[in-house]
Backbone bond lengths (Angstrom), bond angles and torsions (degrees), N, CA, C in turn:
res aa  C-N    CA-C-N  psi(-1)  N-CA   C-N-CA  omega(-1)  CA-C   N-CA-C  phi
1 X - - - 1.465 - - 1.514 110.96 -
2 X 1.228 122.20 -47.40 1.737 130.46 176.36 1.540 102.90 -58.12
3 X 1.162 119.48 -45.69 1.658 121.42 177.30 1.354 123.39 -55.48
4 X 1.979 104.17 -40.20 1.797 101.35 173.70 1.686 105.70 -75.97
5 X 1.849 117.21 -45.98 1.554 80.78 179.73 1.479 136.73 -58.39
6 X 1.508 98.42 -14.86 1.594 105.03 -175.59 1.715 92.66 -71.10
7 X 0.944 121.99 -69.19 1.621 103.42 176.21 1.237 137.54 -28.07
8 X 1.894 102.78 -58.44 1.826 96.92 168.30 1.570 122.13 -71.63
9 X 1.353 117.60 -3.67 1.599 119.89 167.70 1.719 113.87 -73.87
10 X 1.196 123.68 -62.39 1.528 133.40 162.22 1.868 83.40 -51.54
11 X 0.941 153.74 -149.97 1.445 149.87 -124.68 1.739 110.75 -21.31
12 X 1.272 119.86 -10.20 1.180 105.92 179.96 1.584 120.83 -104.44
13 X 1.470 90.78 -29.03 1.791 110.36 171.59 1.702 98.76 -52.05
14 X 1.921 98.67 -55.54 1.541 96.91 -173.82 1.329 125.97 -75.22
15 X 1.466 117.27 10.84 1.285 106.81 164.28 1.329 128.75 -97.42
16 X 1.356 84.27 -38.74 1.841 104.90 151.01 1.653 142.81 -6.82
17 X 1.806 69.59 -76.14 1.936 95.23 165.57 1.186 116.38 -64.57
18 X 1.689 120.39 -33.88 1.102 94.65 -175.53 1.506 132.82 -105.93
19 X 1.836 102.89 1.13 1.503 108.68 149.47 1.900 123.98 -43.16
20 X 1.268 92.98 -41.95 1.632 102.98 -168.00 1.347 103.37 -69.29
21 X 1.328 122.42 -68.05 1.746 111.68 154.64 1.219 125.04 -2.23
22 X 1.240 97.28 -78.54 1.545 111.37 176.62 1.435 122.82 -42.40
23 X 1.281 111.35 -63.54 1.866 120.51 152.35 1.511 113.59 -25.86
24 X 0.978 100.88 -50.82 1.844 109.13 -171.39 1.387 117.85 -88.69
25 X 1.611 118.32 7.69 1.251 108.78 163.91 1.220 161.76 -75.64
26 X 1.444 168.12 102.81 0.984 165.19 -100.29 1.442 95.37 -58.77
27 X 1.876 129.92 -55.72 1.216 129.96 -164.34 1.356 126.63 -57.69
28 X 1.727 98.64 -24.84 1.261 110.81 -168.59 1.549 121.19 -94.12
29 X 1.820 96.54 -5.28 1.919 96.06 -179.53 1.792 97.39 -89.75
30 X 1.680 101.53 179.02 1.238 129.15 156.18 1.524 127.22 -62.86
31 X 0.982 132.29 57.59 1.319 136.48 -169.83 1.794 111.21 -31.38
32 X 1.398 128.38 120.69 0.710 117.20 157.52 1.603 167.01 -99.43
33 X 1.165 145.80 -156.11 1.343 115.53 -139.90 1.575 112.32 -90.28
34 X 1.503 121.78 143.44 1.453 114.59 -161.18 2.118 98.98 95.40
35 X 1.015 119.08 -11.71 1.794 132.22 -165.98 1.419 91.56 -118.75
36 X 0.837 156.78 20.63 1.524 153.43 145.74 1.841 95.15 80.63
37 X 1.386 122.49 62.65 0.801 147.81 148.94 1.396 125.85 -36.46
38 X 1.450 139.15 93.39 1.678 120.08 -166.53 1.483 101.01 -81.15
39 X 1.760 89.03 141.96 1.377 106.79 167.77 1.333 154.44 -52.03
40 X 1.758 115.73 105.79 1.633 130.03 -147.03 1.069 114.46 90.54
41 X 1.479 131.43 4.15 1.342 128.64 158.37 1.086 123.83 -73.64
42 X 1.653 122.71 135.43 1.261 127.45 170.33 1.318 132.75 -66.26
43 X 1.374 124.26 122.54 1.505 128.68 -157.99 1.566 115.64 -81.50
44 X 1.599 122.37 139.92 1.636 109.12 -176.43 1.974 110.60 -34.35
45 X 1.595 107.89 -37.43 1.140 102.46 -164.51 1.899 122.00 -78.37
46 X 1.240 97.40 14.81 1.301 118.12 -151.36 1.086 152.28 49.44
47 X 1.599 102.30 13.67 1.359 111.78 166.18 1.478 133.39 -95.24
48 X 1.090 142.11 134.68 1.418 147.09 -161.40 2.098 128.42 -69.78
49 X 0.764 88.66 97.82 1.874 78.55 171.73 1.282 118.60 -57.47
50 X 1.604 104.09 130.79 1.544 116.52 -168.02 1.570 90.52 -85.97
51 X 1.352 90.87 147.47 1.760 130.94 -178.91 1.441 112.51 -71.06
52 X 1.870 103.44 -52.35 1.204 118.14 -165.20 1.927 110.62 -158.31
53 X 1.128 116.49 138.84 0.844 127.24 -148.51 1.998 97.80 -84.23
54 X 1.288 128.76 143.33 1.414 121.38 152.59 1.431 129.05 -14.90
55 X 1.504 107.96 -40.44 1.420 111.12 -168.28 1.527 101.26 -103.13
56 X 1.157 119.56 -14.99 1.686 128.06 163.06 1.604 98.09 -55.92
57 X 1.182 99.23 -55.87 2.014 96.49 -159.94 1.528 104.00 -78.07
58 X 1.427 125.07 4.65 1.535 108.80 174.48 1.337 103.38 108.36
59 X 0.755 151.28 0.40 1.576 150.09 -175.27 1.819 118.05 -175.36
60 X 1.085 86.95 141.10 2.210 121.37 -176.09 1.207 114.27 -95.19
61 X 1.302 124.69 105.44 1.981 117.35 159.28 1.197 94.83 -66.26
62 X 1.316 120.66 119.52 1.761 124.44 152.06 1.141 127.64 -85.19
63 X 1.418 120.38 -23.57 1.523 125.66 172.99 1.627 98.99 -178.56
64 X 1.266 112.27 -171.29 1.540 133.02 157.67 1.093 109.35 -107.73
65 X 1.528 110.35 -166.92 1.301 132.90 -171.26 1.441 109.17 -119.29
66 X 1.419 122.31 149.54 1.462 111.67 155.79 1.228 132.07 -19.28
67 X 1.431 125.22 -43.96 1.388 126.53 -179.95 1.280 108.93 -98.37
68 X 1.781 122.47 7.48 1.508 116.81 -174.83 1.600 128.14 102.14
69 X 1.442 96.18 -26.83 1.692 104.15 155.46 1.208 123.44 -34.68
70 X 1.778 124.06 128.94 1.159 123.55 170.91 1.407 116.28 -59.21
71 X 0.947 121.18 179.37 1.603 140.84 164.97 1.328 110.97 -162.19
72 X 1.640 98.02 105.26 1.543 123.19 -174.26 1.605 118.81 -97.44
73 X 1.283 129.13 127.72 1.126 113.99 164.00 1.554 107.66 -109.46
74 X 1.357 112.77 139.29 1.774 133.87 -176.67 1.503 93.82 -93.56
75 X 1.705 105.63 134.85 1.687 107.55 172.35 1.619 89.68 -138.20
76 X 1.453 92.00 153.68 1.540 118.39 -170.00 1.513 98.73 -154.82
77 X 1.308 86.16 131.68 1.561 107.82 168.27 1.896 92.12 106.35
78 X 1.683 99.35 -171.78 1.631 101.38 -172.38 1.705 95.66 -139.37
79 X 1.172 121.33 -14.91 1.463 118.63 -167.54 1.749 102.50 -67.70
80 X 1.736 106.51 163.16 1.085 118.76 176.85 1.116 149.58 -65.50
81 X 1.715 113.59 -21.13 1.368 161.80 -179.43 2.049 100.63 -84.88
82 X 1.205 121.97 113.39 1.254 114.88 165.39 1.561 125.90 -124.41
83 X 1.461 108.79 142.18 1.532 114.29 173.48 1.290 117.36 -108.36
84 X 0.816 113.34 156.49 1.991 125.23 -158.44 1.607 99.99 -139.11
85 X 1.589 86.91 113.46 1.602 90.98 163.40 1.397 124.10 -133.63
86 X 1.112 118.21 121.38 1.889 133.17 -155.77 0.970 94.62 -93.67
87 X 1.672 114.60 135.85 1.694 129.59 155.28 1.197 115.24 -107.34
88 X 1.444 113.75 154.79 1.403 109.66 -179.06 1.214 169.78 -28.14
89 X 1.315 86.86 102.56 1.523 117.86 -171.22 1.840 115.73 -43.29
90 X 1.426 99.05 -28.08 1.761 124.73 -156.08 1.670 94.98 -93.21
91 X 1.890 111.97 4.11 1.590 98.06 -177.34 1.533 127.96 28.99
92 X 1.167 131.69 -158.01 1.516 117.24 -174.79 1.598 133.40 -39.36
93 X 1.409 94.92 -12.95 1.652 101.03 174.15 1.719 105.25 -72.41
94 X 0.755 116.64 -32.44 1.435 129.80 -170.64 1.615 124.44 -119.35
95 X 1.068 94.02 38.21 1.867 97.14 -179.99 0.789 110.95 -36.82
96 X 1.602 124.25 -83.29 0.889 123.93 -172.25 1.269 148.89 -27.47
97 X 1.685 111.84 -16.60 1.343 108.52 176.65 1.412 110.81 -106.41
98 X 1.457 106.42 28.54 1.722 113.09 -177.62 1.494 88.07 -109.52
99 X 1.406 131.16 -21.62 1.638 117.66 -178.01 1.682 83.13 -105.83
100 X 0.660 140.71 -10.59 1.843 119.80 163.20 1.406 103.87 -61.82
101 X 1.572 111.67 -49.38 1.324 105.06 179.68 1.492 127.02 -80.15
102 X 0.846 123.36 -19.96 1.664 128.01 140.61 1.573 111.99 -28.64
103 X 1.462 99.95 -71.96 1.825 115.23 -168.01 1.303 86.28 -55.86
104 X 1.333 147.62 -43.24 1.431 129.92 -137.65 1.993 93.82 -89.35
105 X 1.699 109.03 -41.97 1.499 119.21 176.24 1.529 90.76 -55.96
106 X 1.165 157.17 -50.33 1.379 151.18 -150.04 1.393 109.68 -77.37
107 X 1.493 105.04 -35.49 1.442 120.61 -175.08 1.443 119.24 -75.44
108 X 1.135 114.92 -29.79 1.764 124.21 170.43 1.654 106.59 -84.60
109 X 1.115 123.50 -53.55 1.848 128.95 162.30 1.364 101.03 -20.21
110 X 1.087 130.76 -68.74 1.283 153.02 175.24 0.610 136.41 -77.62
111 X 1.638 141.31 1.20 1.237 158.22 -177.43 1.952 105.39 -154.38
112 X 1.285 132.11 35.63 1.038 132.79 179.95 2.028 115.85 -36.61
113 X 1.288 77.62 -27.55 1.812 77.54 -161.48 1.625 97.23 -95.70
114 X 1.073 138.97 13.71 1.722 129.91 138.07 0.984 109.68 -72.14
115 X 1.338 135.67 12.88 1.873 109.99 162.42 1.539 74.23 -119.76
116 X 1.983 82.65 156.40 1.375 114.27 -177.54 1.676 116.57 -87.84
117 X 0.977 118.46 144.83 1.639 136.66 -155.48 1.789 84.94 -61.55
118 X 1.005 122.86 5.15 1.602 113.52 -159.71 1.486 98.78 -140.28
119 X 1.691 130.53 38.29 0.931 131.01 -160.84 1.599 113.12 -165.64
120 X 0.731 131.46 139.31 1.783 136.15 178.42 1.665 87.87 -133.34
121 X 1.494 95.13 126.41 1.438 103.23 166.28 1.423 122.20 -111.60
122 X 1.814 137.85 121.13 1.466 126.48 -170.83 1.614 98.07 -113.73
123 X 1.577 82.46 132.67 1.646 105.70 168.73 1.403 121.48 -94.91
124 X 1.555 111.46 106.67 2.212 108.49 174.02 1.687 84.85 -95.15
125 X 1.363 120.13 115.23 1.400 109.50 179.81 1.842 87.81 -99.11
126 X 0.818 137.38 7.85 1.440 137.37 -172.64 1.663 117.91 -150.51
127 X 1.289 141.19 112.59 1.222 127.94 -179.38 1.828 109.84 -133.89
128 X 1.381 89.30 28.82 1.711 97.39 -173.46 1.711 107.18 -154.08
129 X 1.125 99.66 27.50 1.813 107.89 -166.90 1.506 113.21 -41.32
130 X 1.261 114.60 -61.72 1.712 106.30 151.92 1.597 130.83 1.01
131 X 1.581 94.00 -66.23 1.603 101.52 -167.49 1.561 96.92 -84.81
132 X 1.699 120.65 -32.49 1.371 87.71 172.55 1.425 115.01 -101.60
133 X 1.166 120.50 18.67 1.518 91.92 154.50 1.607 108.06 -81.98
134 X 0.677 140.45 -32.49 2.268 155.03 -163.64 2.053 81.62 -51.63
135 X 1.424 107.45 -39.35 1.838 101.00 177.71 1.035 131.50 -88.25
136 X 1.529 102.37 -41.85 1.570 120.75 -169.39 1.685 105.21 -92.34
137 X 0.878 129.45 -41.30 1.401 140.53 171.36 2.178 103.69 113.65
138 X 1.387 112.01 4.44 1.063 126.36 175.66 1.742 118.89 -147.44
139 X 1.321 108.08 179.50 1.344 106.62 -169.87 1.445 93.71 -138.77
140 X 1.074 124.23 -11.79 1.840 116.07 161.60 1.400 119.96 -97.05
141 X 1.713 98.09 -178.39 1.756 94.23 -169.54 1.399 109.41 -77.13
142 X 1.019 101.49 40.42 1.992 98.60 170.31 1.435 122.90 -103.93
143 X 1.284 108.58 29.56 1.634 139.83 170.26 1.177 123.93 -93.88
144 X 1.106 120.29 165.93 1.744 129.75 -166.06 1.302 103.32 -163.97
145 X 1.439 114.06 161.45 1.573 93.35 -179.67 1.969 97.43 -92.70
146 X 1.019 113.76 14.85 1.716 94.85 160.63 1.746 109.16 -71.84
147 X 1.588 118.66 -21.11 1.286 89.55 -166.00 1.605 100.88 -101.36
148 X 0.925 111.48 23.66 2.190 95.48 175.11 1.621 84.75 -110.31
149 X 1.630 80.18 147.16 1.608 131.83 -146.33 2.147 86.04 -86.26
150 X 1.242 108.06 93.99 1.345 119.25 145.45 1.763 116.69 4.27
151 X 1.029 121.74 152.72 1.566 134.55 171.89 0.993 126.89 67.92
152 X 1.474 134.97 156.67 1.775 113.18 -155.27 1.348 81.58 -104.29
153 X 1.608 145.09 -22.71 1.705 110.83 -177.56 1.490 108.89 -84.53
154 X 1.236 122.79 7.35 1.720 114.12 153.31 1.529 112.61 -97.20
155 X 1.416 143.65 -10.56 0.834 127.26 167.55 1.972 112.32 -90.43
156 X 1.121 112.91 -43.95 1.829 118.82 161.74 1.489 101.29 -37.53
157 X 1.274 144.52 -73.14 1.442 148.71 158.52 1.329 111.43 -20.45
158 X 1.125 123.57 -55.23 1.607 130.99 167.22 2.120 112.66 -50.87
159 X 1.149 80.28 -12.76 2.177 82.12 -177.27 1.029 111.35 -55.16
160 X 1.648 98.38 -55.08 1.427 108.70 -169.37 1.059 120.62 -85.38
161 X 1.430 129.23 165.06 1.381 150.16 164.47 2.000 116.39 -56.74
162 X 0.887 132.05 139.76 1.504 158.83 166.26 2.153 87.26 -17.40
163 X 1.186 100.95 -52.72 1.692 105.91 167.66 1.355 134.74 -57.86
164 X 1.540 95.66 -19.69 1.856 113.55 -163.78 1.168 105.01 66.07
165 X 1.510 126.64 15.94 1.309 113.16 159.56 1.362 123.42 -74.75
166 X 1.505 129.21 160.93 1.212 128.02 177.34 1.826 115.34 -99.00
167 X 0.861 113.58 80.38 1.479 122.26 -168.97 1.473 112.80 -41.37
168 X 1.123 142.05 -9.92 1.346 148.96 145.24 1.653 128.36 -53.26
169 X 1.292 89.03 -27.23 1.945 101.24 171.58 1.356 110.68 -110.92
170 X 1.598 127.05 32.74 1.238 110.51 -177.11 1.143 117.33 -135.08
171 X 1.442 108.86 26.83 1.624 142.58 -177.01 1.290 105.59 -83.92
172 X 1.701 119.15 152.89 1.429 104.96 -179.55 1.543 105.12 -102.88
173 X 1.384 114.30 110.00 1.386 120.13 -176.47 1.449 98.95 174.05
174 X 1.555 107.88 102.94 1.415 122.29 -175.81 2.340 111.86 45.14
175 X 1.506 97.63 50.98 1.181 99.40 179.41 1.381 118.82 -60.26
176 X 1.470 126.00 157.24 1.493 121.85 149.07 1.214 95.94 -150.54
177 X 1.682 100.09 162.16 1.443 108.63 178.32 1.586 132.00 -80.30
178 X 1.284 106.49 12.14 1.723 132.47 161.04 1.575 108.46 -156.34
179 X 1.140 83.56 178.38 1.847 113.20 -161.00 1.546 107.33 -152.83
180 X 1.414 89.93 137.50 1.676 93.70 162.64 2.035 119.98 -89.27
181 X 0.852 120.46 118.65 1.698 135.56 -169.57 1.151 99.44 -129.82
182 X 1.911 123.40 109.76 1.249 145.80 127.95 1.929 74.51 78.84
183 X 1.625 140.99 80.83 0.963 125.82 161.74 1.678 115.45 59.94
184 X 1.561 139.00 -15.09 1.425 125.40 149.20 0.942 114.53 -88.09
185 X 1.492 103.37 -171.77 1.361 114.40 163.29 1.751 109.10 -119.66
186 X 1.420 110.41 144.04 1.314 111.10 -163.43 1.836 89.06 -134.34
187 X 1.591 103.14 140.94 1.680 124.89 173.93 1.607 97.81 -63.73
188 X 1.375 98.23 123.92 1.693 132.90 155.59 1.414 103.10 -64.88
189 X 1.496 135.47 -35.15 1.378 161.87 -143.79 1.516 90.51 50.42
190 X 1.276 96.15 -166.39 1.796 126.22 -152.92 1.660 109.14 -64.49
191 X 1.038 105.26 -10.65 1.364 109.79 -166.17 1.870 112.77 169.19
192 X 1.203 107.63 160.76 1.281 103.44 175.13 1.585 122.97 -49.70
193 X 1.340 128.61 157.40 1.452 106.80 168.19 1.795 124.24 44.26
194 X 1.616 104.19 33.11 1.114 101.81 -177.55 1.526 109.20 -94.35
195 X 1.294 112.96 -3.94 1.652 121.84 -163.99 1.560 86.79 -101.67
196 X 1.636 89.17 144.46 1.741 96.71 179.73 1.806 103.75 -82.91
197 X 1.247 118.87 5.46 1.484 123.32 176.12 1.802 103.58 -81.85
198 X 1.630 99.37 -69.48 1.851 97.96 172.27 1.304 105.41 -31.68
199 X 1.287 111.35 -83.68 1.512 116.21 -172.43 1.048 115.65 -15.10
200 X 1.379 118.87 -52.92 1.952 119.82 -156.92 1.619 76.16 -66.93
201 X 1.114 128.86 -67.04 1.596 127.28 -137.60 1.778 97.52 -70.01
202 X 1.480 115.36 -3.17 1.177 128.25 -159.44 1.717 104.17 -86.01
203 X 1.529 96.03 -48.49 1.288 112.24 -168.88 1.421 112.50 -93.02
204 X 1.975 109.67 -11.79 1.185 98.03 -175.08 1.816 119.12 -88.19
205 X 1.809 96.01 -0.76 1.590 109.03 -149.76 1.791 79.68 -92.96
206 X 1.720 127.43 -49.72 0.829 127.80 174.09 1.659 128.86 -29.81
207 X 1.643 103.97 -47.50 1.067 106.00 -165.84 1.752 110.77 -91.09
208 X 1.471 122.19 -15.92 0.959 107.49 172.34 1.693 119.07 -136.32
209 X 1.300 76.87 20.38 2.343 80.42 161.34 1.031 110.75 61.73
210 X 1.364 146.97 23.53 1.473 129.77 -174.29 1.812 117.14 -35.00
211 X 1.649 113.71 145.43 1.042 114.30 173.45 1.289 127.83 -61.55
212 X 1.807 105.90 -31.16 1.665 107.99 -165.06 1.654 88.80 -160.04
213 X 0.966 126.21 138.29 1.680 133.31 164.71 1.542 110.95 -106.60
214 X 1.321 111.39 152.35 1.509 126.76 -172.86 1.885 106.41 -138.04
215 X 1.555 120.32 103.90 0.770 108.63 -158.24 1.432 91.45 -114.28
216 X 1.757 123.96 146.84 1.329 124.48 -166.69 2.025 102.52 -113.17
217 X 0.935 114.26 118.68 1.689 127.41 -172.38 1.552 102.13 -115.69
218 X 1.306 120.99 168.20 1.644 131.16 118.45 1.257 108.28 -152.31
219 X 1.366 99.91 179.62 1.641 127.91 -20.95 1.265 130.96 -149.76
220 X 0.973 138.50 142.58 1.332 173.40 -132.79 1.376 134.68 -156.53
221 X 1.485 107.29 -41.51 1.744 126.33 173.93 1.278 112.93 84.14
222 X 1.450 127.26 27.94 1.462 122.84 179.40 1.436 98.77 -140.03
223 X 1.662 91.94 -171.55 1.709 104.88 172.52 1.580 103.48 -136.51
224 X 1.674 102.90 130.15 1.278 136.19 164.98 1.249 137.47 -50.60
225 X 1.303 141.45 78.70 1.738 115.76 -173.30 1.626 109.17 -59.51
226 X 1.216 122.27 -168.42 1.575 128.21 176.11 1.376 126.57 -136.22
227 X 1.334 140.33 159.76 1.267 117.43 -131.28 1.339 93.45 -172.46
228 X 1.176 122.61 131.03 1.874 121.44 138.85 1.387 113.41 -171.15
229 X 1.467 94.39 129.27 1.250 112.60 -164.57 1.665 154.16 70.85
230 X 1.870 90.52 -49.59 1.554 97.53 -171.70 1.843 83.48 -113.27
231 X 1.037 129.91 45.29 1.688 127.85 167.22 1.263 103.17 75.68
232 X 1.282 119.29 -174.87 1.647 141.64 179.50 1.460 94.80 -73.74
233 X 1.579 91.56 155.89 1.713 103.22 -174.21 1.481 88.62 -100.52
234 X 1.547 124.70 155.25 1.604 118.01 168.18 1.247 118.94 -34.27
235 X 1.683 92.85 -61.26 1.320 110.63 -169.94 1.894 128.40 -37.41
236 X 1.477 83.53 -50.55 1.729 93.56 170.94 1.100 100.36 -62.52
237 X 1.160 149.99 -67.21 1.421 135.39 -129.56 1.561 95.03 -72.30
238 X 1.565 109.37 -30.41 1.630 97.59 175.59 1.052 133.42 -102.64
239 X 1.857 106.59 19.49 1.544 133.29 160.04 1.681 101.96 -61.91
240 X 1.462 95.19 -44.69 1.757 111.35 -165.45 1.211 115.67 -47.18
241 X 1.763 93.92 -82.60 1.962 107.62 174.75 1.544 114.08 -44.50
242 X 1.188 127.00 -42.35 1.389 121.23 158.62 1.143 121.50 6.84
243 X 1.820 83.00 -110.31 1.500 125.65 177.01 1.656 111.15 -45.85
244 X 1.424 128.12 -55.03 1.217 133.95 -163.71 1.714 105.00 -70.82
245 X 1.471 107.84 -29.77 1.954 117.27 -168.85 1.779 84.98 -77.88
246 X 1.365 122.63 -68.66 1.308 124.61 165.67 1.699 134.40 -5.95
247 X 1.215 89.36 -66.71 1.181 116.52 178.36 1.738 118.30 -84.84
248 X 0.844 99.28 -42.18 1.746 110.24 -175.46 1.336 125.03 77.88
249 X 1.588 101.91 49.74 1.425 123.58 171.86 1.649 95.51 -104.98
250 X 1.356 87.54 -176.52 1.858 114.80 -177.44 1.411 107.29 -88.02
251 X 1.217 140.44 149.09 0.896 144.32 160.84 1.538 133.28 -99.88
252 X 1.073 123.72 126.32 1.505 100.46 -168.90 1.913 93.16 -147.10
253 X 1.257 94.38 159.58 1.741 109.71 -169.01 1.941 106.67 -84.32
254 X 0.985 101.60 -22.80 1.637 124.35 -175.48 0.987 113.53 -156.04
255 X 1.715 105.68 148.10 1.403 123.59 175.77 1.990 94.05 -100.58
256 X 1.638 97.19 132.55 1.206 97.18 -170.30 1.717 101.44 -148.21
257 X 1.344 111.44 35.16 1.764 99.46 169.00 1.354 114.97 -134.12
258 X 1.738 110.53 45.25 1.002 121.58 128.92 1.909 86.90 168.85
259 X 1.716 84.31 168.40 1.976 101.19 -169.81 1.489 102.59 -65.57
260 X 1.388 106.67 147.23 1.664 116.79 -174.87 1.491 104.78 -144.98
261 X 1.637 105.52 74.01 1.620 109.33 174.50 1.301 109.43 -84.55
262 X 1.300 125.48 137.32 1.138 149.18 -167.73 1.837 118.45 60.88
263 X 0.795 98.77 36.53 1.960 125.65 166.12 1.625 97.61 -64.29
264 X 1.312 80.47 118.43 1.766 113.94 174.51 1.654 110.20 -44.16
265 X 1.304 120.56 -71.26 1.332 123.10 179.87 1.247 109.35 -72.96
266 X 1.087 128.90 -16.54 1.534 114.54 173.74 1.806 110.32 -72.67
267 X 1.441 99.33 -40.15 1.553 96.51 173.95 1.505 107.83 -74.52
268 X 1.038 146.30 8.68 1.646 156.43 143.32 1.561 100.11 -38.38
269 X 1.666 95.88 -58.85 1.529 110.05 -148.59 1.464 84.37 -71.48
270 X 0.959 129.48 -57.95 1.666 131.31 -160.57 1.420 127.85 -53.00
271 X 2.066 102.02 -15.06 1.107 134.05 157.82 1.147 121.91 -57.65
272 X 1.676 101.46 -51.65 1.359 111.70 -178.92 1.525 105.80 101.14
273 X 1.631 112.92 0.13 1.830 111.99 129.80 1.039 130.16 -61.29
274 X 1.664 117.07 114.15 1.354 111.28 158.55 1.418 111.24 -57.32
275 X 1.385 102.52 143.30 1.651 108.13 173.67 1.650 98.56 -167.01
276 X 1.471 116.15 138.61 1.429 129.92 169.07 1.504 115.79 -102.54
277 X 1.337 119.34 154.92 1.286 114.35 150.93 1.604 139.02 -108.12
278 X 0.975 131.77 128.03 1.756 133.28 -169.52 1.065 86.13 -98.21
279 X 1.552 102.18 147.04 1.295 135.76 174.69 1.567 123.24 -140.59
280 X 1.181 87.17 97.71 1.489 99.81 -174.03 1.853 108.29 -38.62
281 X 1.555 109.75 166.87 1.128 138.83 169.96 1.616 121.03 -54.38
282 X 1.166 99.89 -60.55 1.790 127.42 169.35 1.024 99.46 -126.05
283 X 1.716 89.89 -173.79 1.903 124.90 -169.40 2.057 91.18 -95.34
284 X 1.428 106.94 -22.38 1.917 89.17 -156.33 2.036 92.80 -128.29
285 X 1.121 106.43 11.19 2.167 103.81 174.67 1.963 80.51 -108.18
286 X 1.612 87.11 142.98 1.883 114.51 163.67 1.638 87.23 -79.43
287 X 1.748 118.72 -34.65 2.081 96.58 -142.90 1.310 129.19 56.04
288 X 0.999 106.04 33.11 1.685 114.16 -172.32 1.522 102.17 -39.25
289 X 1.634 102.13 -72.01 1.225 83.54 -148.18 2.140 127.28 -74.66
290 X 1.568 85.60 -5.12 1.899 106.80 160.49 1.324 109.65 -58.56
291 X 1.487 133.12 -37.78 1.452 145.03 -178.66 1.301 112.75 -82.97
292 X 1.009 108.45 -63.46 1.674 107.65 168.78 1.970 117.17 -38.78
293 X 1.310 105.58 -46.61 1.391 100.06 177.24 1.580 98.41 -79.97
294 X 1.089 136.19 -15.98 1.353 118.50 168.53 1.277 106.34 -70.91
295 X 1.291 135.77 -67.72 1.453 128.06 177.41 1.792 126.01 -42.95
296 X 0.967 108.19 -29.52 1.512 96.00 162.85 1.159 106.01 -94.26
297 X 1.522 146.38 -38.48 1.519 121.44 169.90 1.483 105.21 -42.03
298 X 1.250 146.74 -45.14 1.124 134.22 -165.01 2.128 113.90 -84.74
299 X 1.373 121.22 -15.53 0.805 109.09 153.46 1.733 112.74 -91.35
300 X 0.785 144.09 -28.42 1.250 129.18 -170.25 2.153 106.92 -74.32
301 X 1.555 99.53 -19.19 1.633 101.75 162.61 1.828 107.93 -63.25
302 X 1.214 129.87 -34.36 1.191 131.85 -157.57 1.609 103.10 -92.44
303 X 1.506 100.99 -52.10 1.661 103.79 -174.78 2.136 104.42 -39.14
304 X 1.640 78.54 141.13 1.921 96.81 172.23 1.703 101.94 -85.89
């Protein structure tokens, strides 16, 4: 009798052990990340493996803002060839062309099949979020024009960046560290590309070459070619007539009613991107539907 429990005791230790083994085997953990980890599984360390990448889901963080604001670019379409169209740079000075650029993201959502199979189109509907939130009380499209803040020395205040820089002069293309604006003088900042806003747009133009840029301003009511130094590129000038015949703005070869050192599209040009600038009508109309026919004249120039 002492001999069988000693038997079923050793059979139970040894089965024991070798459940726990079993528990502890390589097959049975969470492999972790860089370990062929399956996808949406939670990692020992508790952090998660991504599914899909930022640029999978349609949109790029390129940087923040002085105060930490994102700066998103929206892409639409799948082709190889890309167009870039920037919203306001002028933050609360320029609302309006941050809900143009909204309307224009709404307009491809919804209209996928106006861009050409041979084209990816990216939306910066904001490149000064700072200044427009300082008007609007936000920096996404959850604005209207009931909510920006009345009077032109809260919306002029809204131009600039979290720095009081003027992000329009801080491009590298004939920089200085001021500017004359409407009778002041307004900061170039410290140097070219000293604003963590340029930069993003700095590093984002670098890294993926756009074919043609479309930059949204006011206003004035026309469209701009771009320029520095060695003249207009062909290309722009027939970015220009385009967009402006399209649209039913003015066209003009240069912006010339007053100096614009360190101007965004001009450092495009210096790239050797064509890129124009539109300039809205007013400070408070999108023009949708004048813009809208500019934006598909300009993809349907590109489509193969």
């Amino acid at each position: 009798m002492k001999n069988t429990l000693i038997a079923v005791l050793v059979i139970a230790v040894v089965g024991l052990g070798a459940y726990v083994l079993l528990k502890k085997s390589p097959q049975s953990e969470v492999p972790t990340l860089g370990q062929g980890a399956p996808i949406g599984t939670t990692t020992p360390s508790g952090g998660e493996v991504a599914t899909t990448t930022e640029q999978d889901k349609g949109e790029t963080a390129i940087g923040t803002s002085v105060e930490g604001r994102a700066i998103t670019a929206y892409h639409y379409g799948t082709g190889s060839q890309e167009i870039l169209f920037i919203g306001d740079i002028h933050g609360g000075y320029t609302w309006n062309t941050a809900l143009l650029a909204y309307k224009t993201m709404d307009y491809f959502k919804s209209n996928p099949d106006v861009i050409p199979s041979n084209l990816k189109v990216t939306v910066i509907p904001v490149l000064n979020p700072d200044g427009l939130n300082r008007v609007v009380g936000t920096s996404t499209a959850s604005f209207t024009q009931a909510d920006v803040e009345q009077g032109q020395a809260a919306q002029i205040a809204g131009r600039f960046n979290a720095n009081t820089v003027d992000l329009n002069r801080n491009f590298d293309c004939d920089w200085k560290s001021s500017a004359i604006w409407q009778g002041r003088t307004v900061s170039g900042g410290s140097g070219a590309f000293s604003e963590p806003e340029s930069q993003a747009i700095k590093t984002y133009v670098e890294t993926n070459t756009p074919k043609a840029v479309v930059a949204w301003y006011a206003s004035a009511g026309g469209v701009f070619a771009s320029s520095c130094d060695n003249g207009v590129l062909p290309e722009t000038l027939t970015l220009t007539d385009i967009y402006a015949t399209a649209a039913g703005y003015k066209a003009y070869d240069s912006y010339d009613f007053n100096a614009i050192p360190g101007d965004m599209v001009n450092w495009l040009a210096k790239m050797g991107i064509p890129a124009i600038s539109v300039l809205l009508t007013t400070h408070t109309d999108t023009e949708w539907t004048k813009n809208q026919a500019g934006i598909k004249a300009i993809l349907d120039h590109y489509a193969e």
